[in-house]
PDB file of N, CA, C and O in Angstrom, chain B, residues numbered from 101:
ATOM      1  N   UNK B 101       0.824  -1.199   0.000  1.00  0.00           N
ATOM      2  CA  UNK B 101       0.000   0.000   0.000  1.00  0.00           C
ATOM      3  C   UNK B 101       0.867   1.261   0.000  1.00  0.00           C
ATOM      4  O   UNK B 101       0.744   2.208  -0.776  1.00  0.00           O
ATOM      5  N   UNK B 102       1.924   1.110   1.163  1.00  0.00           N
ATOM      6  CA  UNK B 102       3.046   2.386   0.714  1.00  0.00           C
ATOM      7  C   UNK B 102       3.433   2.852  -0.691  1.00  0.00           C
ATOM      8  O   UNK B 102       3.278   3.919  -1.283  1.00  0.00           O
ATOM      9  N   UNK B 103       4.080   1.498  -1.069  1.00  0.00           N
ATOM     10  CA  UNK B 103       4.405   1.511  -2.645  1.00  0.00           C
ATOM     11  C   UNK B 103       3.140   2.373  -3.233  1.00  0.00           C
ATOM     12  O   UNK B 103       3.229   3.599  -3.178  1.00  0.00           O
ATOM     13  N   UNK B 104       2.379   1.985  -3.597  1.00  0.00           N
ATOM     14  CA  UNK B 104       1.503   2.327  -4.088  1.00  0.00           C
ATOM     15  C   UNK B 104       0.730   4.165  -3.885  1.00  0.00           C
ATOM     16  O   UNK B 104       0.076   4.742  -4.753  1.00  0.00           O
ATOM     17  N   UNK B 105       1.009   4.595  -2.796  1.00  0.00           N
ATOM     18  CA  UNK B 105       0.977   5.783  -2.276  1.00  0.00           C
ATOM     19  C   UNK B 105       2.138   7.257  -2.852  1.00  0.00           C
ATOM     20  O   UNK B 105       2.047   8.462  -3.092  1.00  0.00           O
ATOM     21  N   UNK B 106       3.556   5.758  -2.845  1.00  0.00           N
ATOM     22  CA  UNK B 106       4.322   6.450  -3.392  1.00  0.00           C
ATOM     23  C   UNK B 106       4.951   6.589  -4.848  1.00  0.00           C
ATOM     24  O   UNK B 106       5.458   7.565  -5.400  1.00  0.00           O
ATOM     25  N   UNK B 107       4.794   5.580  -5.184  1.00  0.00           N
ATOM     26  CA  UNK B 107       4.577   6.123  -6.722  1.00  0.00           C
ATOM     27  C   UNK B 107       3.543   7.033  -7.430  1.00  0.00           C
ATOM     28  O   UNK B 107       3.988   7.994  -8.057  1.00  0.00           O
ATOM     29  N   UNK B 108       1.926   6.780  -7.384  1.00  0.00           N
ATOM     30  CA  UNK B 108       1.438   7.696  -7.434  1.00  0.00           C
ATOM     31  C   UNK B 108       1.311   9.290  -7.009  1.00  0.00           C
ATOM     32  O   UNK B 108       0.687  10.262  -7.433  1.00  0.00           O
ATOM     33  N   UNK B 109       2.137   9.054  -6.063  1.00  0.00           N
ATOM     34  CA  UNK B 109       2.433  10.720  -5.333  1.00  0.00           C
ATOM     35  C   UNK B 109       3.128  11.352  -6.464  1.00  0.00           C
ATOM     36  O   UNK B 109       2.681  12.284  -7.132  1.00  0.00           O
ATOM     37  N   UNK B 110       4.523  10.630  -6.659  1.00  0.00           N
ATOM     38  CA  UNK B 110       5.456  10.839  -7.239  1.00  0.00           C
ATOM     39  C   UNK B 110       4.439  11.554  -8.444  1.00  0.00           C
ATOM     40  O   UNK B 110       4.279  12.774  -8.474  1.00  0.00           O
ATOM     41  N   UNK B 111       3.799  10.653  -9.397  1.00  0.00           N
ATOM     42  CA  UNK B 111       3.764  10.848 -10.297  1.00  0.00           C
ATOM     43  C   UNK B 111       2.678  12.157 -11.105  1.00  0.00           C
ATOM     44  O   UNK B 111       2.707  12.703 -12.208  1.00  0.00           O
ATOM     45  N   UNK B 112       1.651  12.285  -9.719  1.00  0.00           N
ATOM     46  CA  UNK B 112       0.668  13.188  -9.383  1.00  0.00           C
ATOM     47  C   UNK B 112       1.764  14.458  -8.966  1.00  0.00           C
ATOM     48  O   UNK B 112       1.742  15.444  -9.703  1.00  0.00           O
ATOM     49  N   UNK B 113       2.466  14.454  -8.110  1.00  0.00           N
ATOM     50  CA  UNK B 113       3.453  15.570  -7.974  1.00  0.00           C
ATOM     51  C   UNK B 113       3.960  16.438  -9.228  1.00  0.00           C
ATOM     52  O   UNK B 113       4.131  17.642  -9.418  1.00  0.00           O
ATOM     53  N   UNK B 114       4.171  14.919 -10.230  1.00  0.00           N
ATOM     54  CA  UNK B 114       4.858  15.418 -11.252  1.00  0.00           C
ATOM     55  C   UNK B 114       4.263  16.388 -12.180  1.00  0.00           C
ATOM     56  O   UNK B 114       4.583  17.521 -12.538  1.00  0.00           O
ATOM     57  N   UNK B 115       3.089  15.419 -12.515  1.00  0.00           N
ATOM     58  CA  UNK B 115       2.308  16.149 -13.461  1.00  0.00           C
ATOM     59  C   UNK B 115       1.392  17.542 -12.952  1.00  0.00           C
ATOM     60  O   UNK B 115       1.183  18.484 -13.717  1.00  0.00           O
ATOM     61  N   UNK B 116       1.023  17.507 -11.905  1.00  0.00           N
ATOM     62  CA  UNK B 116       1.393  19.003 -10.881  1.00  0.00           C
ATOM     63  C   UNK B 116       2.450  20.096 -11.447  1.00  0.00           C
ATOM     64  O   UNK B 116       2.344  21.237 -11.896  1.00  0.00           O
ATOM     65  N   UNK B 117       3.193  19.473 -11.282  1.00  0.00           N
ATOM     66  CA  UNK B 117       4.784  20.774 -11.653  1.00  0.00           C
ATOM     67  C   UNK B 117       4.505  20.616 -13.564  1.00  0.00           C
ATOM     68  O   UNK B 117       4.757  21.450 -14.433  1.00  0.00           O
ATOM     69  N   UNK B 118       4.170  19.833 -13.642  1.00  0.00           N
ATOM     70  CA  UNK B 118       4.058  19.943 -15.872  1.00  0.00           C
ATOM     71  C   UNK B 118       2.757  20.584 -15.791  1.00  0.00           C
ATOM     72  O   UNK B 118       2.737  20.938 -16.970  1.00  0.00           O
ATOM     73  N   UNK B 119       1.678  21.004 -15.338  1.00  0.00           N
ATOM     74  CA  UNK B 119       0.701  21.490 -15.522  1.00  0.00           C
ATOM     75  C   UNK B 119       0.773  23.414 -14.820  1.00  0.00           C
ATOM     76  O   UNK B 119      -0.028  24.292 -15.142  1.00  0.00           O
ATOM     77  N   UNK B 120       1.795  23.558 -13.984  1.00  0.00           N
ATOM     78  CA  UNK B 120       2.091  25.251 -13.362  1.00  0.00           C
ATOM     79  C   UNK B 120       3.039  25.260 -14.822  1.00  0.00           C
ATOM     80  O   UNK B 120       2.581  25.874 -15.786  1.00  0.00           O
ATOM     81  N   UNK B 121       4.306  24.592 -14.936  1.00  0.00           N
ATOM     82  CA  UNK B 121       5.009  24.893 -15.797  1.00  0.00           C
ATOM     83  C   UNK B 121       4.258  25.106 -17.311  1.00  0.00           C
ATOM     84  O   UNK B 121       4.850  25.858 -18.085  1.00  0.00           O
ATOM     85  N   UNK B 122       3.414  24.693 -17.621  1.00  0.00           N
ATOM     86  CA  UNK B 122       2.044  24.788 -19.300  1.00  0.00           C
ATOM     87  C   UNK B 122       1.400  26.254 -18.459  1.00  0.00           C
ATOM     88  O   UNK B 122       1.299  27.223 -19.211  1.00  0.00           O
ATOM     89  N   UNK B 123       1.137  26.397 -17.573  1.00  0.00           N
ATOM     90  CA  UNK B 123       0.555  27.725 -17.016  1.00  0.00           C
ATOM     91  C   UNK B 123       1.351  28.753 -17.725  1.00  0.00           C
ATOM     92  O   UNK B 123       1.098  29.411 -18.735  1.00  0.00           O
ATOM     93  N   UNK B 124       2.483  28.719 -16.859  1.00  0.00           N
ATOM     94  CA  UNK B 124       3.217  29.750 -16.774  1.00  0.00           C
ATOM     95  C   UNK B 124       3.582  30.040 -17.895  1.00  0.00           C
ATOM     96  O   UNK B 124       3.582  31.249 -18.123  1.00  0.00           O
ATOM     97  N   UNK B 125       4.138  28.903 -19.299  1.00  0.00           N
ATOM     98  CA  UNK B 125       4.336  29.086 -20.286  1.00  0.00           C
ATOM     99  C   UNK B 125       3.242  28.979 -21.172  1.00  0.00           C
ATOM    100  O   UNK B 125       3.668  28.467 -22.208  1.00  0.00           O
ATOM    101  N   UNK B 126       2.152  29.194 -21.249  1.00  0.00           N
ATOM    102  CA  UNK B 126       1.144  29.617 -21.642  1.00  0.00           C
ATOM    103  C   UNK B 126       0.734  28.512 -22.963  1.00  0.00           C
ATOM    104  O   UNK B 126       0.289  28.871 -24.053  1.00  0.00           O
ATOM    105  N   UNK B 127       1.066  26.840 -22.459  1.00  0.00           N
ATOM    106  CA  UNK B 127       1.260  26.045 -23.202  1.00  0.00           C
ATOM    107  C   UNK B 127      -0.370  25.351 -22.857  1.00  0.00           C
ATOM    108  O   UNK B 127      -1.293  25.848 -22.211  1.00  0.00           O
ATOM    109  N   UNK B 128      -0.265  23.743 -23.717  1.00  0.00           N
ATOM    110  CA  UNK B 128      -1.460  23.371 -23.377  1.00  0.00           C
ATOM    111  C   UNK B 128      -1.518  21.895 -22.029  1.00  0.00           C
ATOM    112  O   UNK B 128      -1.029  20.772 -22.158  1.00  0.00           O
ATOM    113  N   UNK B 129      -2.511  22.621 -20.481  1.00  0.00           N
ATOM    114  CA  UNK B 129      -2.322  22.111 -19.975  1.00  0.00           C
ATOM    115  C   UNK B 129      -3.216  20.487 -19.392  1.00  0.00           C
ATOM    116  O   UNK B 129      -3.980  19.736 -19.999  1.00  0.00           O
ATOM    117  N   UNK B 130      -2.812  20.463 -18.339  1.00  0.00           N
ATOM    118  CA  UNK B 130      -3.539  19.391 -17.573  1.00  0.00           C
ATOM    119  C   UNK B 130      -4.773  19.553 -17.189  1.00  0.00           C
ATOM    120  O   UNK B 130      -4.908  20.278 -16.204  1.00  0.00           O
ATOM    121  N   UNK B 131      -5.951  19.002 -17.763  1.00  0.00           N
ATOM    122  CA  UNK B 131      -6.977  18.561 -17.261  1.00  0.00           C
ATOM    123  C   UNK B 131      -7.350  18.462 -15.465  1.00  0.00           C
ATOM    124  O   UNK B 131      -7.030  17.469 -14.811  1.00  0.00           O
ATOM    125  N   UNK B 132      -8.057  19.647 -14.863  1.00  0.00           N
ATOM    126  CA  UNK B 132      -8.687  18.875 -13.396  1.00  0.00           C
ATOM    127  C   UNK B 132      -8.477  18.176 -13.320  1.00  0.00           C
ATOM    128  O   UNK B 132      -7.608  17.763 -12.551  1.00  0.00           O
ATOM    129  N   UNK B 133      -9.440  17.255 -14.426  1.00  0.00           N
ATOM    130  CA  UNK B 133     -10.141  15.874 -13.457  1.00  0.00           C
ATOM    131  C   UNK B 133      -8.809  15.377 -13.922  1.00  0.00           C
ATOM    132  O   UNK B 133      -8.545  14.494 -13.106  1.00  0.00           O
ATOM    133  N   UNK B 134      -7.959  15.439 -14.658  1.00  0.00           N
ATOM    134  CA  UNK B 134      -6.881  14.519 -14.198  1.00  0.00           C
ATOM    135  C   UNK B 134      -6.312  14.434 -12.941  1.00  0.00           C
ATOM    136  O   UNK B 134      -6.331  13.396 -12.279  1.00  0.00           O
ATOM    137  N   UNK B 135      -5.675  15.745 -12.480  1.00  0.00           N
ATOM    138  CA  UNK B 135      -5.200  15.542 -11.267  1.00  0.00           C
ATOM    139  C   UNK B 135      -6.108  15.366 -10.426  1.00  0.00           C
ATOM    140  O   UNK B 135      -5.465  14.591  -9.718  1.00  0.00           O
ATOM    141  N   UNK B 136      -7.295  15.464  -9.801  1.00  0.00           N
ATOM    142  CA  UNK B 136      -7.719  15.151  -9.391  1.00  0.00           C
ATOM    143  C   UNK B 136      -8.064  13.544  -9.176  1.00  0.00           C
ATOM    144  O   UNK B 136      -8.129  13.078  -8.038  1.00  0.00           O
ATOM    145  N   UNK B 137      -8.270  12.772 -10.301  1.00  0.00           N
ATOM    146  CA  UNK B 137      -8.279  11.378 -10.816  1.00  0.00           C
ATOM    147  C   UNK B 137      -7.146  10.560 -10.049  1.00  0.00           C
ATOM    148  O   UNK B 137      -7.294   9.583  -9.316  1.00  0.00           O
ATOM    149  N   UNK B 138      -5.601  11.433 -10.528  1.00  0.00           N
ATOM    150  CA  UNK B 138      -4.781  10.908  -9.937  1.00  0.00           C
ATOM    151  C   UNK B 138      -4.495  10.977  -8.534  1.00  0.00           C
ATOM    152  O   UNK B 138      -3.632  10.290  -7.988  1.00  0.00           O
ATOM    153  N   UNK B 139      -5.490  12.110  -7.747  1.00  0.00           N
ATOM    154  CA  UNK B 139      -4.820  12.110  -6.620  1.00  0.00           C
ATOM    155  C   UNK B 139      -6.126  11.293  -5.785  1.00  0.00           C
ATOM    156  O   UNK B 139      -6.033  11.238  -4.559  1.00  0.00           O
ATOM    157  N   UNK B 140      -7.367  10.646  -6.474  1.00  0.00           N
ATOM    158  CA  UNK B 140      -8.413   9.810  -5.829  1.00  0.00           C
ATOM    159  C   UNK B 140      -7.841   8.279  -6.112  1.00  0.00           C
ATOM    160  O   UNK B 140      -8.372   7.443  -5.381  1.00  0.00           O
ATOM    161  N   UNK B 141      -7.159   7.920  -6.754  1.00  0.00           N
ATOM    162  CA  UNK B 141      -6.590   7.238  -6.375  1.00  0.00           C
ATOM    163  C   UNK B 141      -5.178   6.299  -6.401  1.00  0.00           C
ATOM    164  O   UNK B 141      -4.764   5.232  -6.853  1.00  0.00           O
ATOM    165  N   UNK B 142      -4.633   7.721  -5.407  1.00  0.00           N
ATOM    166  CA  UNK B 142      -3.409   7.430  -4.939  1.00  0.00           C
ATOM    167  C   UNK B 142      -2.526   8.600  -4.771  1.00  0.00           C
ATOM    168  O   UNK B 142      -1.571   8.924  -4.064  1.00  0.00           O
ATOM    169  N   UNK B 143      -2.798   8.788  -5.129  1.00  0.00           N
ATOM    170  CA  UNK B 143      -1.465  10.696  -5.316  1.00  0.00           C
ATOM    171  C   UNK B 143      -1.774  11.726  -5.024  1.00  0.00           C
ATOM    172  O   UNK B 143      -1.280  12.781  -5.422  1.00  0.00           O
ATOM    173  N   UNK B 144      -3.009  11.513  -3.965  1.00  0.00           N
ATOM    174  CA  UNK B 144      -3.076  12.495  -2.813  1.00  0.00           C
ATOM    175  C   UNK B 144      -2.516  13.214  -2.402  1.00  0.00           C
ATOM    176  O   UNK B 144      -2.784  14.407  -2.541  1.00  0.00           O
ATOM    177  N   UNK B 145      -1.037  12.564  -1.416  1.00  0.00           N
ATOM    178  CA  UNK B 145      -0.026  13.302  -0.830  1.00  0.00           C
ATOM    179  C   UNK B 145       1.309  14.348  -1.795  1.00  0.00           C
ATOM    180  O   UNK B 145       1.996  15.355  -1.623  1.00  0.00           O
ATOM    181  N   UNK B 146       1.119  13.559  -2.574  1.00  0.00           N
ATOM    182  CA  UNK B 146       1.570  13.953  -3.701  1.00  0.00           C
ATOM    183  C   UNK B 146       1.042  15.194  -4.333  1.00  0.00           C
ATOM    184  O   UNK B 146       1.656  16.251  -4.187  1.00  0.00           O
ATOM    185  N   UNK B 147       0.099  15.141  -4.926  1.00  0.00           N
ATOM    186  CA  UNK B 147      -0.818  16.303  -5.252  1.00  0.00           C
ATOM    187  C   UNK B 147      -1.030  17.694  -4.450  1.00  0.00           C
ATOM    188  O   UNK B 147      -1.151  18.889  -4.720  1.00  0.00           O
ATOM    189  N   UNK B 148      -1.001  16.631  -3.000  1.00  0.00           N
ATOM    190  CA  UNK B 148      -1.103  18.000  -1.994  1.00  0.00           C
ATOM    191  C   UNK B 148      -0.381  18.977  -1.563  1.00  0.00           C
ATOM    192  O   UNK B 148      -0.639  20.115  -1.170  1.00  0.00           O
ATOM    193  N   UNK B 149       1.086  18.030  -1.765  1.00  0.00           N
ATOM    194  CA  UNK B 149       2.212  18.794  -1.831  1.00  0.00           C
ATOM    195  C   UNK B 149       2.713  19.465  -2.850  1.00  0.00           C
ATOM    196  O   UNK B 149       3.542  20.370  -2.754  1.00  0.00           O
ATOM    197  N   UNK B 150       2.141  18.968  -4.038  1.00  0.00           N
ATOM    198  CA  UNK B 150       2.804  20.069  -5.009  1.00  0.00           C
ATOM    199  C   UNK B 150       2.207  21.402  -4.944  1.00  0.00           C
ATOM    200  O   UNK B 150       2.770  22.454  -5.248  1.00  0.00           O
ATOM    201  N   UNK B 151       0.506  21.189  -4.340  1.00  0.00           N
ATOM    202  CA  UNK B 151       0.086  22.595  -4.111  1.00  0.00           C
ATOM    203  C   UNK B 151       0.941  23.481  -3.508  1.00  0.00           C
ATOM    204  O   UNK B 151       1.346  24.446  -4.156  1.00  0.00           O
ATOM    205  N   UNK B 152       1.274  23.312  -2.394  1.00  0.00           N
ATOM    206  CA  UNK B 152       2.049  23.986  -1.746  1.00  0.00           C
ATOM    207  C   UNK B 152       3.178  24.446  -2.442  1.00  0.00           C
ATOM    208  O   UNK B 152       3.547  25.617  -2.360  1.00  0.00           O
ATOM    209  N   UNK B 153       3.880  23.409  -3.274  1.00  0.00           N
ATOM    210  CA  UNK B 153       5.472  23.462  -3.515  1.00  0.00           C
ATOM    211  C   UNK B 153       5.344  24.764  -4.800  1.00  0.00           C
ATOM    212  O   UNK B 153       5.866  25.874  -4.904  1.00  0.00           O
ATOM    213  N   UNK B 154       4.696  24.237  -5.380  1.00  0.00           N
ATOM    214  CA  UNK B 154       4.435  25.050  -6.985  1.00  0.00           C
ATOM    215  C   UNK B 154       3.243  26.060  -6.896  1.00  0.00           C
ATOM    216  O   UNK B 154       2.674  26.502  -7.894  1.00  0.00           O
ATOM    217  N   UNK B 155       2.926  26.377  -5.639  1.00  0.00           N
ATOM    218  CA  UNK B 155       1.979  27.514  -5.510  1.00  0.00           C
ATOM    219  C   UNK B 155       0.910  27.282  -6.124  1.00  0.00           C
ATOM    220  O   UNK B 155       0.397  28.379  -6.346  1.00  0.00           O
ATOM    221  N   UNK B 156       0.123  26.267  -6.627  1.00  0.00           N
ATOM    222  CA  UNK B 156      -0.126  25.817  -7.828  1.00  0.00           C
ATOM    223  C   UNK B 156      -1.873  25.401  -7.850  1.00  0.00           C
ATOM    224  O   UNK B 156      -1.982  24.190  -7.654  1.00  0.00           O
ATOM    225  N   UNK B 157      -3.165  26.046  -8.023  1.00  0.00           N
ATOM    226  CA  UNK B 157      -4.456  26.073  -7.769  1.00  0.00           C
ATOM    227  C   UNK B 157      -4.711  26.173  -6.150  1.00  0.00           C
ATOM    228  O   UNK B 157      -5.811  25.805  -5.738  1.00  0.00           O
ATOM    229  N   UNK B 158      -3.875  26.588  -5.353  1.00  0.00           N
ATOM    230  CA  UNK B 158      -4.416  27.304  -4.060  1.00  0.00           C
ATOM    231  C   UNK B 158      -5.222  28.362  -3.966  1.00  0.00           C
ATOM    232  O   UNK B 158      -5.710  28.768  -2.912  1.00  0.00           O
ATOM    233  N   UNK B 159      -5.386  28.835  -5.044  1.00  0.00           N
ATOM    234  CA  UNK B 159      -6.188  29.809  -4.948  1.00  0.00           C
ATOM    235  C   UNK B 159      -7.381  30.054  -5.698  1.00  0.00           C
ATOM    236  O   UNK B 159      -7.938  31.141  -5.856  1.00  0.00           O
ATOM    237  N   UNK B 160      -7.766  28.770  -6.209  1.00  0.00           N
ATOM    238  CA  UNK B 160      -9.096  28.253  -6.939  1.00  0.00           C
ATOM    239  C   UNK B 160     -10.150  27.694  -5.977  1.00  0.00           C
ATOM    240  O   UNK B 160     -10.442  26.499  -6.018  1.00  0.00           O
ATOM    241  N   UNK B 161     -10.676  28.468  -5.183  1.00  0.00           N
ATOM    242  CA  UNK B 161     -12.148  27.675  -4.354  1.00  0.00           C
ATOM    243  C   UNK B 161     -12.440  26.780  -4.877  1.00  0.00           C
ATOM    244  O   UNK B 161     -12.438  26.035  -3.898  1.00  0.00           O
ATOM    245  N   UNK B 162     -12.785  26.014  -5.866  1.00  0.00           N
ATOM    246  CA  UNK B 162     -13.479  24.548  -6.079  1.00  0.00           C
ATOM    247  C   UNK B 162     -12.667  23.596  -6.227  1.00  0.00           C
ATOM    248  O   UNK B 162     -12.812  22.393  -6.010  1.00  0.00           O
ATOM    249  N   UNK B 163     -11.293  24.519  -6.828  1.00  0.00           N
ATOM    250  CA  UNK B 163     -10.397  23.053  -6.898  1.00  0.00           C
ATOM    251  C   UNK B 163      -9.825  22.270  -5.583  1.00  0.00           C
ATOM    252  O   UNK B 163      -9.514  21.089  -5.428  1.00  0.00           O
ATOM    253  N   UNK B 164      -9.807  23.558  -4.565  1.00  0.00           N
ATOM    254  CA  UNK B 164      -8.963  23.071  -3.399  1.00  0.00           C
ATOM    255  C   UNK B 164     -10.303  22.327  -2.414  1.00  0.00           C
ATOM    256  O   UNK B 164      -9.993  21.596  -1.474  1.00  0.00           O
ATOM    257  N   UNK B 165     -11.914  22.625  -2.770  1.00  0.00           N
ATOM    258  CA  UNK B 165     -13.260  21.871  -2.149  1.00  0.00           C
ATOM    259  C   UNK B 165     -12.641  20.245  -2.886  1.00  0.00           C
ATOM    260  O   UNK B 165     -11.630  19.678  -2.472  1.00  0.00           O
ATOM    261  N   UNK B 166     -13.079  19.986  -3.456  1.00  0.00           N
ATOM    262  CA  UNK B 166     -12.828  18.812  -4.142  1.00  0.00           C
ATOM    263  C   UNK B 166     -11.006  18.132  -3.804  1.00  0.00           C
ATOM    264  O   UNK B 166     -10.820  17.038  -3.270  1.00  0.00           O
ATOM    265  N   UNK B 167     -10.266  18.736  -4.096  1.00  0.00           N
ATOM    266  CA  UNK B 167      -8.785  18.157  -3.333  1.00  0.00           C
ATOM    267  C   UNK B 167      -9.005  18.008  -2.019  1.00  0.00           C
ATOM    268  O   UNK B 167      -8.911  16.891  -1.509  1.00  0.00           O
ATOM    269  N   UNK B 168      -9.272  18.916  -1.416  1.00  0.00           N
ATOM    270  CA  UNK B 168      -9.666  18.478   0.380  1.00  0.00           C
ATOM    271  C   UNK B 168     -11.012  17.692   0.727  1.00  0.00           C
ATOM    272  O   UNK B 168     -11.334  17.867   1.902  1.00  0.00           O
ATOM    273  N   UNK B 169     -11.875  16.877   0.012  1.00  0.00           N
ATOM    274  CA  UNK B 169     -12.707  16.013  -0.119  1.00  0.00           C
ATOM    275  C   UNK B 169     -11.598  14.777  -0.285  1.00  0.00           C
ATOM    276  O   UNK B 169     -11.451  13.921   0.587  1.00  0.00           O
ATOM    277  N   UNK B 170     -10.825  14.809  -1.554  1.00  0.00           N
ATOM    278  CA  UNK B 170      -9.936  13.335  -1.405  1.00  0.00           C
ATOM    279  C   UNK B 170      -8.899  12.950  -0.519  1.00  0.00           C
ATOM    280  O   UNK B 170      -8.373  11.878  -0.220  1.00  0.00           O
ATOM    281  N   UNK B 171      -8.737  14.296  -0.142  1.00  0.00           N
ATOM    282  CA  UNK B 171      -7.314  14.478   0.661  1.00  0.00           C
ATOM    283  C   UNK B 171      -8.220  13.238   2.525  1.00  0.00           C
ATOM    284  O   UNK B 171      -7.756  12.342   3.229  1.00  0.00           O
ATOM    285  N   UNK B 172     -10.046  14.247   2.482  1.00  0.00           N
ATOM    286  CA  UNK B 172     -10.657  13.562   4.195  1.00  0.00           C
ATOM    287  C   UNK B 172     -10.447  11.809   4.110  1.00  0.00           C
ATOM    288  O   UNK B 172      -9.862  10.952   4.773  1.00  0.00           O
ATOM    289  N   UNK B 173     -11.347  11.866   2.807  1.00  0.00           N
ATOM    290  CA  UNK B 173     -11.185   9.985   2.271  1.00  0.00           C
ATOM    291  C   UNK B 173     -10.225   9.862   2.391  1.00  0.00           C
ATOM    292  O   UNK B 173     -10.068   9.714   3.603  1.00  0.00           O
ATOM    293  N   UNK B 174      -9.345   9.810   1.929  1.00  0.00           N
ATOM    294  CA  UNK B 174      -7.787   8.975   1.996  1.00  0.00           C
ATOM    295  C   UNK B 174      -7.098   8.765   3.711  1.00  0.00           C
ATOM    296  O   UNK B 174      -6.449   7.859   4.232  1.00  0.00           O
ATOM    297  N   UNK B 175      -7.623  10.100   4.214  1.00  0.00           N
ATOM    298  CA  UNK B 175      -7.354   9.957   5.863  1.00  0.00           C
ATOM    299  C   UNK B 175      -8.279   9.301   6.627  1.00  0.00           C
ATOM    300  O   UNK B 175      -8.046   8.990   7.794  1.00  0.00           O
ATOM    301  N   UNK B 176      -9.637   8.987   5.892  1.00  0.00           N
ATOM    302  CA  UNK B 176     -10.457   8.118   6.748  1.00  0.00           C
ATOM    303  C   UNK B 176     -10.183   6.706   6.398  1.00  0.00           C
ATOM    304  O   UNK B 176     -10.610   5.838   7.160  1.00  0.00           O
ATOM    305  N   UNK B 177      -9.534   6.378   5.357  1.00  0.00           N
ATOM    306  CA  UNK B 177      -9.227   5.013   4.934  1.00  0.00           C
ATOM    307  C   UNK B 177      -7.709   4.284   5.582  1.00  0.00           C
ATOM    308  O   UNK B 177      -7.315   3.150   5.855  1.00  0.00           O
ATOM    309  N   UNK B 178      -7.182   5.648   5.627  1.00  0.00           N
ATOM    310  CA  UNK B 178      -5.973   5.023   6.474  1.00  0.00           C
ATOM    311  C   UNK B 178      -6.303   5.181   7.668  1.00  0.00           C
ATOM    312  O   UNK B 178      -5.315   5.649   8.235  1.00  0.00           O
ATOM    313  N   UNK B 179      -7.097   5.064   8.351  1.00  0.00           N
ATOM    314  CA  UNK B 179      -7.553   5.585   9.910  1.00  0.00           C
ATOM    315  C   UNK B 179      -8.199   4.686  10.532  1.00  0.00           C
ATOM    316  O   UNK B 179      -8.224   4.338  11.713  1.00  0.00           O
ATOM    317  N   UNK B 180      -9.148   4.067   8.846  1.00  0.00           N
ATOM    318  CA  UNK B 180     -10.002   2.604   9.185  1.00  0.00           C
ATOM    319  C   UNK B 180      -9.069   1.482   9.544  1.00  0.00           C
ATOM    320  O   UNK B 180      -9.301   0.654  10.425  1.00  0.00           O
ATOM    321  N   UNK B 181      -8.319   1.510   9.017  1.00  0.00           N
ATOM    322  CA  UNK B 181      -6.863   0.260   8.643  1.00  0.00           C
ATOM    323  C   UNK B 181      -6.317  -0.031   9.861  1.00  0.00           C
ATOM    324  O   UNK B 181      -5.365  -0.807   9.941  1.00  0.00           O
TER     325      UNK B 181
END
């Protein structure tokens, strides 16, 4: 399950930083529901941190309702365990 937490982080992180970087360069970017997709299941922590890292839809009200919806699940599932 770690594994699995952490690769998807990784990879949700990533595409996080390729989707500010298509921002910034005014290229074509990442889909929501992708990251979102990726961070329901699995790349949560990942996702969550790139917010922070890359400054990166913190400041979109619906995106960060819906990220902090997957972010409660993922803490109620590891909580059930």
């Amino acid at each position: 399950m770690w594994a699995w937490y952490a690769i998807l982080g990784s990879l949700t992180f990533l595409m996080f930083g390729l989707d500010k970087h298509a921002a910034v360069t005014r290229r074509r970017r990442v889909a929501e529901w992708h990251l979102w997709c990726l961070s329901a299941v699995g790349g949560v922590w990942g996702g969550l941190l790139a917010m922070f890292v890359f400054r990166h839809k913190i400041c979109k009200p619906s995106f960060c309702m819906i990220m902090g919806a997957i972010v409660l699940v993922h803490v109620a599932l590891l909580v059930s365990r």
